[in-house]
C-alpha positions as CSV (number, residue, x, y, z in Angstrom):
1,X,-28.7,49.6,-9.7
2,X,-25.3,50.8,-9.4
3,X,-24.2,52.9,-13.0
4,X,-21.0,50.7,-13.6
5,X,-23.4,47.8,-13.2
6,X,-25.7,49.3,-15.6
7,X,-23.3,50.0,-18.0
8,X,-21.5,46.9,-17.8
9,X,-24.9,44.7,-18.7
10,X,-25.4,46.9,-21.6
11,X,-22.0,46.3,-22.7
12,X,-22.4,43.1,-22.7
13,X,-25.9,42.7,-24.2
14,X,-24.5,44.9,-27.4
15,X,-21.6,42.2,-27.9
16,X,-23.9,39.3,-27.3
17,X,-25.9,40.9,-30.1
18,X,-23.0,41.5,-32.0
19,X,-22.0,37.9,-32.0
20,X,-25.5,36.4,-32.7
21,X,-25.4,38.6,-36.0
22,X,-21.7,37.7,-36.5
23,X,-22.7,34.0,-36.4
24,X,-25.8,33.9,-38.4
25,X,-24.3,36.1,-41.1
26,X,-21.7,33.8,-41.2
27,X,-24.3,30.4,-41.3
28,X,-25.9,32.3,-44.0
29,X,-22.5,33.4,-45.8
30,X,-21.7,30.1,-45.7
31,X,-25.4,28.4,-47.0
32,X,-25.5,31.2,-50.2
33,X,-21.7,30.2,-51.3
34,X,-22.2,26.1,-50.7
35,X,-25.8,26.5,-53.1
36,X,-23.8,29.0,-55.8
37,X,-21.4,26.3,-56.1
38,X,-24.1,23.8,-56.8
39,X,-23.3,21.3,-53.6
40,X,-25.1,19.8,-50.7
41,X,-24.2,19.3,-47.3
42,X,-23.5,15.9,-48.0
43,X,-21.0,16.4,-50.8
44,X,-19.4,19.0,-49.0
45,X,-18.7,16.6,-45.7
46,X,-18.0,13.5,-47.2
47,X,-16.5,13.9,-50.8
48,X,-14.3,17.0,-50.3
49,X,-14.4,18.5,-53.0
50,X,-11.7,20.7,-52.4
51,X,-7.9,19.1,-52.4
52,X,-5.5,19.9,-49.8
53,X,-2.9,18.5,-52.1
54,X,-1.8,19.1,-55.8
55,X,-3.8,15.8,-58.2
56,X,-5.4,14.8,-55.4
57,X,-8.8,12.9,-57.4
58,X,-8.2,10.3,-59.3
59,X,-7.7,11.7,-63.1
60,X,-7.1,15.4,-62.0
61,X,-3.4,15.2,-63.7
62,X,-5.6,13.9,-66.8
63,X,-8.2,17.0,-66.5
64,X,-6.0,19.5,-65.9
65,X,-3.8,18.5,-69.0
66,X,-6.7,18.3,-70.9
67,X,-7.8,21.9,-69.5
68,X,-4.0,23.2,-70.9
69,X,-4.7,21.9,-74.2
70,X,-8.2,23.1,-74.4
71,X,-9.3,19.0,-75.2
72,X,-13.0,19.8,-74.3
73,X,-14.0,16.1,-75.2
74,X,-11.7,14.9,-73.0
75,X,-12.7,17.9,-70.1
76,X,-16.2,17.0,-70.5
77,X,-16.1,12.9,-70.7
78,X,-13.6,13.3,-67.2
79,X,-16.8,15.9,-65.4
80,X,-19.1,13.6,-66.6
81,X,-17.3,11.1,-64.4
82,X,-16.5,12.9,-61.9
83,X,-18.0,16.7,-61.2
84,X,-15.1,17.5,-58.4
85,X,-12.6,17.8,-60.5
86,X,-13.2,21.5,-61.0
87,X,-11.6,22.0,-58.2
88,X,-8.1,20.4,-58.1
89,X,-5.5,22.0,-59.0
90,X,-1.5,22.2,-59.9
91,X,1.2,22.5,-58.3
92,X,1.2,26.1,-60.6
């Protein structure tokens, strides 16, 4: 085999590696922060959880006034209702 060729399979080999471990880091990355946050694959897809837009959810202007006033009855009785609403946000 010619050295260029040589050199230029190995080349390659290393960033075909490099990808594969690029990738699955990323899967894994990915799997480790979906479980710490306590949702399934499901959830993730289909409810989105997290808003593009300010008071997206139904009752997140409610939740997030009741988070400003630290109304904990109110926080809770809202997450009972609806556990996503952790996530929205202001326009803050």
């Amino acid at each position: 085999m010619y050295p260029d060729v040589a050199q230029t399979k190995a080349k390659e080999k290393n960033r075909i590696k490099w990808l594969y471990k690029t990738f699955r880091d990323t899967v894994i990355d990915g799997h480790m922060t979906i479980k710490r946050l306590n949702l399934t694959i499901d959830e993730l897809c289909y409810k989105h959880p997290f808003p593009d837009k300010p008071f997206e959810r139904e009752n997140s202007r409610e939740f997030i006034l009741a988070v400003k006033h630290g109304d904990f009855k109110k926080m809770e009785r809202l997450l009972q209702n609806d556990k996503f609403l952790v996530y929205q946000h202001d326009h803050v």
